[in-house]
mmCIF file as gemmi writes it, N, C-alpha and C atoms, coordinates in Angstrom:
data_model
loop_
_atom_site.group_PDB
_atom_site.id
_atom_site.type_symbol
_atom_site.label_atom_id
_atom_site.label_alt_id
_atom_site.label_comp_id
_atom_site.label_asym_id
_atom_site.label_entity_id
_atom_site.label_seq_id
_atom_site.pdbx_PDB_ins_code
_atom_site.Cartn_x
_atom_site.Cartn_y
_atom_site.Cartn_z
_atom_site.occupancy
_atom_site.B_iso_or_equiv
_atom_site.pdbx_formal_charge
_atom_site.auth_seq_id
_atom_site.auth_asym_id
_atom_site.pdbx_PDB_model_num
ATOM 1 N N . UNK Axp A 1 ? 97.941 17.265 121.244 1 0 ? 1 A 1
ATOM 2 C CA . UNK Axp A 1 ? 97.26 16.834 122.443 1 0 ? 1 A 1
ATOM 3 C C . UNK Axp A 1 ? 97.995 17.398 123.658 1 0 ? 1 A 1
ATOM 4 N N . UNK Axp A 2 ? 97.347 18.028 124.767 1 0 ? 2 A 1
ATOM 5 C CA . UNK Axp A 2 ? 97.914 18.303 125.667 1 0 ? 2 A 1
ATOM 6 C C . UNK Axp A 2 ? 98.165 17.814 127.18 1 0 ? 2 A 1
ATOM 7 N N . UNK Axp A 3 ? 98.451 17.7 127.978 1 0 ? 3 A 1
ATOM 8 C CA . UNK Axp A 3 ? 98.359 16.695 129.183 1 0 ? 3 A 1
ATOM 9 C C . UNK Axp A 3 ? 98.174 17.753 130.279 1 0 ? 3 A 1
ATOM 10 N N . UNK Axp A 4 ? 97.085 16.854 131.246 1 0 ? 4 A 1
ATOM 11 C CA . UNK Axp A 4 ? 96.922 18.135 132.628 1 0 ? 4 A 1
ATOM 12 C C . UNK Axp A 4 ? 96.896 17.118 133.208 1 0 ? 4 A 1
ATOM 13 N N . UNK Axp A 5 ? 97.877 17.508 134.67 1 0 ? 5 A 1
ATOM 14 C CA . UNK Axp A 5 ? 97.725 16.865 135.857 1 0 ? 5 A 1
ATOM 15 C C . UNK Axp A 5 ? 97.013 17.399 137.064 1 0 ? 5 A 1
ATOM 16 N N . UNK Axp A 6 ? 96.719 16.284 137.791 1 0 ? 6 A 1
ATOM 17 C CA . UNK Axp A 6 ? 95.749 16.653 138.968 1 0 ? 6 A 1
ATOM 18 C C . UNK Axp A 6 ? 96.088 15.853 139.984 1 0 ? 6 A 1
ATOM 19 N N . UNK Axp A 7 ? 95.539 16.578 141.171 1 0 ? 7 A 1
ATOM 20 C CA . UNK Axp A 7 ? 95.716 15.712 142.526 1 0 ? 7 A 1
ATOM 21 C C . UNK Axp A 7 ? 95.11 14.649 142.33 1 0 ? 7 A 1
ATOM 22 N N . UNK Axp A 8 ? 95.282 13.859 142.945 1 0 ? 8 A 1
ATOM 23 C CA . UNK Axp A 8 ? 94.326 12.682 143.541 1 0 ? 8 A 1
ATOM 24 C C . UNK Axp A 8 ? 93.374 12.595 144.526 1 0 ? 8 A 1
ATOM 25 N N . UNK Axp A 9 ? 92.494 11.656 144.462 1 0 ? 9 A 1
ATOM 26 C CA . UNK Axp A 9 ? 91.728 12.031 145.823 1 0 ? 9 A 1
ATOM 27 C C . UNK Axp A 9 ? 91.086 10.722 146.026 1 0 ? 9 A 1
ATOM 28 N N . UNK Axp A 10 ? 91.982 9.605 146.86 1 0 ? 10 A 1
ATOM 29 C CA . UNK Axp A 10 ? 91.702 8.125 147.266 1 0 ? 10 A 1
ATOM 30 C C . UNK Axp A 10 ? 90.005 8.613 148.211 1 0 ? 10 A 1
ATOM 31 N N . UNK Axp A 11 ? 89.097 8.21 147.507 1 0 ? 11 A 1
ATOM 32 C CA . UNK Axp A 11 ? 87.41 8.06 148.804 1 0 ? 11 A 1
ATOM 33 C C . UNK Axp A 11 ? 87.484 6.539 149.294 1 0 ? 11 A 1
ATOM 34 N N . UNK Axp A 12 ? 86.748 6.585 150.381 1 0 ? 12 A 1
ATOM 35 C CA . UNK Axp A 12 ? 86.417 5.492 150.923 1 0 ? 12 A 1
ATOM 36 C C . UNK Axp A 12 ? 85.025 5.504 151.11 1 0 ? 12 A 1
ATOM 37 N N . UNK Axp A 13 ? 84.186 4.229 150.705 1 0 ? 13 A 1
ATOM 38 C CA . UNK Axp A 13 ? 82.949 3.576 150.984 1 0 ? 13 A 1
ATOM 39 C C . UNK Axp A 13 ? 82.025 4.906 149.961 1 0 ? 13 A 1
ATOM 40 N N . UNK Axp A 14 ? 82.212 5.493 148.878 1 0 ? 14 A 1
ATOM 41 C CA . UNK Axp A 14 ? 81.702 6.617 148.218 1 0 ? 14 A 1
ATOM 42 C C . UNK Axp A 14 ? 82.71 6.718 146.842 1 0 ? 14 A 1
ATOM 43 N N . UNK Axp A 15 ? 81.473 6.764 146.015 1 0 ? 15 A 1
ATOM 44 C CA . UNK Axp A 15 ? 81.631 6.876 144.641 1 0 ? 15 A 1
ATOM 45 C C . UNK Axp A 15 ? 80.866 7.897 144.14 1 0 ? 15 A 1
ATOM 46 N N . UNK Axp A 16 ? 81.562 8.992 143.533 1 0 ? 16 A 1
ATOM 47 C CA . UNK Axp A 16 ? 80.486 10.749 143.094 1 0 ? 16 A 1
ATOM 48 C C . UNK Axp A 16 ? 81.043 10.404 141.912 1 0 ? 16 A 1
ATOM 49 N N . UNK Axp A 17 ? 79.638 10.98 141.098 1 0 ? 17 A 1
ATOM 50 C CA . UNK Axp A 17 ? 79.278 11.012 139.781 1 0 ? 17 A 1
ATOM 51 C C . UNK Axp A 17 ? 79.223 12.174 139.282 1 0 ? 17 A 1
ATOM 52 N N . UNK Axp A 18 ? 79.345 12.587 137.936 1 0 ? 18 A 1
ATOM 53 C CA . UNK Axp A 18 ? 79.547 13.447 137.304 1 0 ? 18 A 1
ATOM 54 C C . UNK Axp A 18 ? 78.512 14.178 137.685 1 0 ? 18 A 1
ATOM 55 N N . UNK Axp A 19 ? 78.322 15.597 137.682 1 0 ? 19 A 1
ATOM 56 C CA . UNK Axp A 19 ? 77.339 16.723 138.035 1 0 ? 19 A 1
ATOM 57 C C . UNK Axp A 19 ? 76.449 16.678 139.291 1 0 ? 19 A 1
ATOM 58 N N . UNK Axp A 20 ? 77.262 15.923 140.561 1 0 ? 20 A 1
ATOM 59 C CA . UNK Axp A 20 ? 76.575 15.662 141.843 1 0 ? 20 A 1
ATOM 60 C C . UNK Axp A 20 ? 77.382 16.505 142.596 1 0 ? 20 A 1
ATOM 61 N N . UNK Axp A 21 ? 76.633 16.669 143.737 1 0 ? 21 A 1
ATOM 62 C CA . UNK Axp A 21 ? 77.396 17.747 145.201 1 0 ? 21 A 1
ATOM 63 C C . UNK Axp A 21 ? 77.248 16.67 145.647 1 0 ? 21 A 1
ATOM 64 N N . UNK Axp A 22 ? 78.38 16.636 146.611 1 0 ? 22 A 1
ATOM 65 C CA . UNK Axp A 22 ? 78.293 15.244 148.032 1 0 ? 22 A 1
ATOM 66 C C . UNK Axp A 22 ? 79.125 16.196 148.67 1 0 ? 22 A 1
ATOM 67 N N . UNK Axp A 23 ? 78.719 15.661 150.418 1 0 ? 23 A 1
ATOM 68 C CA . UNK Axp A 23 ? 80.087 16.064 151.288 1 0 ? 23 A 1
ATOM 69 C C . UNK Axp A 23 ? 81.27 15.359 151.38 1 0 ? 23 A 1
ATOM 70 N N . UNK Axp A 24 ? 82.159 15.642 151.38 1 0 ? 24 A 1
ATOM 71 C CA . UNK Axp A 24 ? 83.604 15.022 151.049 1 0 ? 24 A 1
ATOM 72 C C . UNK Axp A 24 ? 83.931 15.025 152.052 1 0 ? 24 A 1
ATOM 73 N N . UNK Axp A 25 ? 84.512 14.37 153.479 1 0 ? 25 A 1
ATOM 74 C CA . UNK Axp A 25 ? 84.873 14.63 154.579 1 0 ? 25 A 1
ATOM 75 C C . UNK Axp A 25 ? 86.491 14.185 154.662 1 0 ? 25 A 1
ATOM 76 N N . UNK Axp A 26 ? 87.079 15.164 154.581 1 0 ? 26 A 1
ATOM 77 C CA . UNK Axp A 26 ? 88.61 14.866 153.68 1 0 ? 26 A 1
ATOM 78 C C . UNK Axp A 26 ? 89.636 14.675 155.275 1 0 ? 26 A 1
ATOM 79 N N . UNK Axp A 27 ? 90.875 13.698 155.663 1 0 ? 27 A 1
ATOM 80 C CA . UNK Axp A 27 ? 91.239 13.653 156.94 1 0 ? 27 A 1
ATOM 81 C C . UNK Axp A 27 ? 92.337 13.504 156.978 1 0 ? 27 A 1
ATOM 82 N N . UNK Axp A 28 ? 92.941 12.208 155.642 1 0 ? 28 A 1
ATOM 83 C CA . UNK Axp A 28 ? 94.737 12.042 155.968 1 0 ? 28 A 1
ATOM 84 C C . UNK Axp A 28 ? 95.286 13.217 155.55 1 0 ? 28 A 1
ATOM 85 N N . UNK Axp A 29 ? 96.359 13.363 155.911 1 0 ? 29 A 1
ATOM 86 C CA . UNK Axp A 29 ? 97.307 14.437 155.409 1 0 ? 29 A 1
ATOM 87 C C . UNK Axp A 29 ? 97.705 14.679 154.131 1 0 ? 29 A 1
ATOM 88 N N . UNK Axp A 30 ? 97.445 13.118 153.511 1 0 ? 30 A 1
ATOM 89 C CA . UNK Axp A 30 ? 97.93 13.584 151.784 1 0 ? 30 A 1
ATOM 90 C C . UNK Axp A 30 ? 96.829 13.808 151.186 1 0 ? 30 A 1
ATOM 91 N N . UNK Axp A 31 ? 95.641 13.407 151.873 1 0 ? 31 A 1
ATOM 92 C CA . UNK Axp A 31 ? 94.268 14.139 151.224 1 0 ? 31 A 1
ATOM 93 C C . UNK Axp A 31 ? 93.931 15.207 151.166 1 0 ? 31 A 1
ATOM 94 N N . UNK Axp A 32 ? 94.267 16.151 152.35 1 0 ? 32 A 1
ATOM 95 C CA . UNK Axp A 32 ? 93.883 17.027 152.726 1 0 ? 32 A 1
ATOM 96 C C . UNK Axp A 32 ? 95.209 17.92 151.736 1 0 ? 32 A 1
ATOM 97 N N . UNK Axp A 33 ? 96.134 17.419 151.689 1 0 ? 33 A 1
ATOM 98 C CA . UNK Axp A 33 ? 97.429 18.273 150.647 1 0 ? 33 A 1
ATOM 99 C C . UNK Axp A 33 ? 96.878 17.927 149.217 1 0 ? 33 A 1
ATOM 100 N N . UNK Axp A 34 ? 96.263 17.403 148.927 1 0 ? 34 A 1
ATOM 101 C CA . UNK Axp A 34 ? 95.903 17.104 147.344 1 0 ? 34 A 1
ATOM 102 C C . UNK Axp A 34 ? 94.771 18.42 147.025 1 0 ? 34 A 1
ATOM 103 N N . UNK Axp A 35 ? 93.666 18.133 148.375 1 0 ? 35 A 1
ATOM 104 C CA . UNK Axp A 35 ? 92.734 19.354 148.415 1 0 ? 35 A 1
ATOM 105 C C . UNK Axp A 35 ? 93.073 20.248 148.033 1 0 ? 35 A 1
ATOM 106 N N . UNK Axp A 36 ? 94.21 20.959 149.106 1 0 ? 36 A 1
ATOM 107 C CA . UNK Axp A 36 ? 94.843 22.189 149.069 1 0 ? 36 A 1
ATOM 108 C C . UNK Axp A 36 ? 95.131 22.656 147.935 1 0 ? 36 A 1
ATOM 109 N N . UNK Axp A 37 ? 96.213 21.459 147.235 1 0 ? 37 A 1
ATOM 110 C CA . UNK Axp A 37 ? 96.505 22.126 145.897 1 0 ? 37 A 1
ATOM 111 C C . UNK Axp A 37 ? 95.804 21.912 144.727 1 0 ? 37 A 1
ATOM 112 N N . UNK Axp A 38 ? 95.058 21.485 144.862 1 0 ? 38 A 1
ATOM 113 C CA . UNK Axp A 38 ? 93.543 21.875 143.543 1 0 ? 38 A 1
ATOM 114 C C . UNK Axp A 38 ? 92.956 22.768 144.347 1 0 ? 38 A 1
ATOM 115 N N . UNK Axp A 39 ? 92.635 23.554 145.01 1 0 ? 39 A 1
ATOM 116 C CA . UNK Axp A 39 ? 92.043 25.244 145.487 1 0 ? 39 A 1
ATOM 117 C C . UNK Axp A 39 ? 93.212 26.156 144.908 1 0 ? 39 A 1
ATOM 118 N N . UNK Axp A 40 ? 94.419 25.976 145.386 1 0 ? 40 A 1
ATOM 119 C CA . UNK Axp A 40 ? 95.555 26.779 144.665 1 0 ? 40 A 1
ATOM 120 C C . UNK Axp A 40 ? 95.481 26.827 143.166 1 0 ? 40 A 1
ATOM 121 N N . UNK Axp A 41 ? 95.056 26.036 142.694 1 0 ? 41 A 1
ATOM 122 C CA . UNK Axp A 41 ? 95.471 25.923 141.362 1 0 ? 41 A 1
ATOM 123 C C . UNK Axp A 41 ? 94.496 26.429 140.406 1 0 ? 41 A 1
ATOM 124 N N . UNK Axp A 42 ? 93.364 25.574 139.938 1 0 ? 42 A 1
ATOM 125 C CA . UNK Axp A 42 ? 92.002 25.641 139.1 1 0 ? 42 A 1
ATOM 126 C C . UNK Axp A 42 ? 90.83 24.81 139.784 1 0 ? 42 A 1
ATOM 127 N N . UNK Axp A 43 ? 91.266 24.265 140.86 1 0 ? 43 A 1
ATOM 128 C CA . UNK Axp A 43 ? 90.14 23.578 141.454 1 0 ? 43 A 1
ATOM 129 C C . UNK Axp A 43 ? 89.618 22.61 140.942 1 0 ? 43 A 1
ATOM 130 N N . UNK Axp A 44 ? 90.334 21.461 140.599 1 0 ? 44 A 1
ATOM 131 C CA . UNK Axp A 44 ? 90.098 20.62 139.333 1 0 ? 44 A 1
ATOM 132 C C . UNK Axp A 44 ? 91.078 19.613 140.384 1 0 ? 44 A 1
ATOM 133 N N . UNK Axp A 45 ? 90.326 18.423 140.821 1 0 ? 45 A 1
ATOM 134 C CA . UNK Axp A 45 ? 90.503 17.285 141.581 1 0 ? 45 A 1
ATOM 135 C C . UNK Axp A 45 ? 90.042 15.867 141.084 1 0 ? 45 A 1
ATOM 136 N N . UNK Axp A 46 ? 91.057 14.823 141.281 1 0 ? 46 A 1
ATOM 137 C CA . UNK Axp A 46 ? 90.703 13.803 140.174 1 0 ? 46 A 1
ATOM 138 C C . UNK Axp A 46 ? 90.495 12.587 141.755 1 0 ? 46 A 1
ATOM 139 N N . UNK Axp A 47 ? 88.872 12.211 141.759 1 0 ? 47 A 1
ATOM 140 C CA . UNK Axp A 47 ? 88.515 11.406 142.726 1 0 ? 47 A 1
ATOM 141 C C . UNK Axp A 47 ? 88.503 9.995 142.306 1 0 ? 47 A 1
ATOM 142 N N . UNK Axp A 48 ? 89.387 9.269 143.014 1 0 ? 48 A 1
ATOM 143 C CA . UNK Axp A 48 ? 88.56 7.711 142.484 1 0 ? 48 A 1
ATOM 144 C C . UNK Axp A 48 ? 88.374 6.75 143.947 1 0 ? 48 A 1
ATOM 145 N N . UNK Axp A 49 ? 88.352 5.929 143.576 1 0 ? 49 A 1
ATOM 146 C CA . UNK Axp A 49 ? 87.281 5.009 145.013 1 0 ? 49 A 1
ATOM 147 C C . UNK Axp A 49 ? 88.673 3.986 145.319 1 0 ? 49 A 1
ATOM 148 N N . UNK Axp A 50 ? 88.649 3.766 146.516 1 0 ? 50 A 1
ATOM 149 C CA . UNK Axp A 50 ? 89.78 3.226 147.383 1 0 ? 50 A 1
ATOM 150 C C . UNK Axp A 50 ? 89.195 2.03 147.25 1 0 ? 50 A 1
ATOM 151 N N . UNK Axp A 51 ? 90.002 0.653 146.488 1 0 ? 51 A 1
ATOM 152 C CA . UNK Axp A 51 ? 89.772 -0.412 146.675 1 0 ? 51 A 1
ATOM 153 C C . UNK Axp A 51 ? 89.403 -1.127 148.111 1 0 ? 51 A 1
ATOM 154 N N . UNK Axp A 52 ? 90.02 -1.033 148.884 1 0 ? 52 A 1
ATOM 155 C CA . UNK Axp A 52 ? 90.657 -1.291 150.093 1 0 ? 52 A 1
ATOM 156 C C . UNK Axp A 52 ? 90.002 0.256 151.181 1 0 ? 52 A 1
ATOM 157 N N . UNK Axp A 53 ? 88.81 0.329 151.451 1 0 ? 53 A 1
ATOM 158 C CA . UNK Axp A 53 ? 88.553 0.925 152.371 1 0 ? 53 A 1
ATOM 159 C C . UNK Axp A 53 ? 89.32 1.292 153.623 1 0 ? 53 A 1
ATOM 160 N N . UNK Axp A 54 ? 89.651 -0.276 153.858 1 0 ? 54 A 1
ATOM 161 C CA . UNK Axp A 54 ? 90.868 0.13 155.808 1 0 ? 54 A 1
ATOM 162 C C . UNK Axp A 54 ? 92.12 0.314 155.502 1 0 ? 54 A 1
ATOM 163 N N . UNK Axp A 55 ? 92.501 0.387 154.242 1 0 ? 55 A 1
ATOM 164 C CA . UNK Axp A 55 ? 93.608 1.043 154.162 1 0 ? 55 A 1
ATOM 165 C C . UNK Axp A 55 ? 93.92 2.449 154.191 1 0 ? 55 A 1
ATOM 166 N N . UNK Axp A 56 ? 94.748 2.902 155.055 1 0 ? 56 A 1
ATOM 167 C CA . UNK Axp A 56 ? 95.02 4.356 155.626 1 0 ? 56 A 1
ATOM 168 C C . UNK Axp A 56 ? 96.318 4.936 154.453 1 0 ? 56 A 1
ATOM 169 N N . UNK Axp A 57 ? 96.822 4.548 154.004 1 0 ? 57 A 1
ATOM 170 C CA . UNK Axp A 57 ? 97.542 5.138 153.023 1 0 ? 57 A 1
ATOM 171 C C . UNK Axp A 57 ? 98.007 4.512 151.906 1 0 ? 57 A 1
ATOM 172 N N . UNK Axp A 58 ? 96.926 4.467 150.609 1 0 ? 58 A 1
ATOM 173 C CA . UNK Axp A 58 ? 96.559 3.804 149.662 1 0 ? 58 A 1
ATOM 174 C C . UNK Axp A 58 ? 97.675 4.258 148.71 1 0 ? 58 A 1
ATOM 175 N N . UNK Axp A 59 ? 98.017 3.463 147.627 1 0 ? 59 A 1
ATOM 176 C CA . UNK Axp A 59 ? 99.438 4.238 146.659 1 0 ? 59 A 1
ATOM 177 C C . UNK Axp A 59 ? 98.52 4.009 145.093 1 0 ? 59 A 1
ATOM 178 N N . UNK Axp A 60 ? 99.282 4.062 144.254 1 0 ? 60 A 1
ATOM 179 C CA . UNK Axp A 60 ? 98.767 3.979 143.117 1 0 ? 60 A 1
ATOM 180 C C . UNK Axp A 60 ? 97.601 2.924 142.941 1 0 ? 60 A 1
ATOM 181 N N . UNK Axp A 61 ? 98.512 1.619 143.155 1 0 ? 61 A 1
ATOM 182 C CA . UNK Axp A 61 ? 97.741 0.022 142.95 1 0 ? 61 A 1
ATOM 183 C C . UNK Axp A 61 ? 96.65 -0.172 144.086 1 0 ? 61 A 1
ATOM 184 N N . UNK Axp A 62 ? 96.547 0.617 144.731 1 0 ? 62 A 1
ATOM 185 C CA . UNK Axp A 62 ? 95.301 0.386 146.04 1 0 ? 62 A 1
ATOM 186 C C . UNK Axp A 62 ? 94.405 1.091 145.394 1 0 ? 62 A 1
């Protein structure tokens, strides 16, 4: 078995589903660095939904 890692990508108020286009309107700095390095890499970005919408810098458990 092999293991691949990926950025993260905390959304707020938006949940994308498998084989959909949405606009992503990407803004904090560690979002916008997660972006970056999935374009550098294979372009392979791992999105999940921000519990906590007004939170501005969400960590694992958010």
């Amino acid at each position: 078995m092999t293991t691949e890692t990926f950025p993260i990508l905390p959304l707020r108020d938006i949940v994308v589903f498998p084989q959909r286009i949405v606009p992503l309107f990407v803004g904090r700095d560690k979002s916008v660095a997660a972006l970056e390095a999935a374009m550098e890499v294979d372009k392979k970005l791992f999105l999940v939904a921000q519990l906590d919408p007004a939170d501005d810098d969400p960590d694992r458990d958010a």
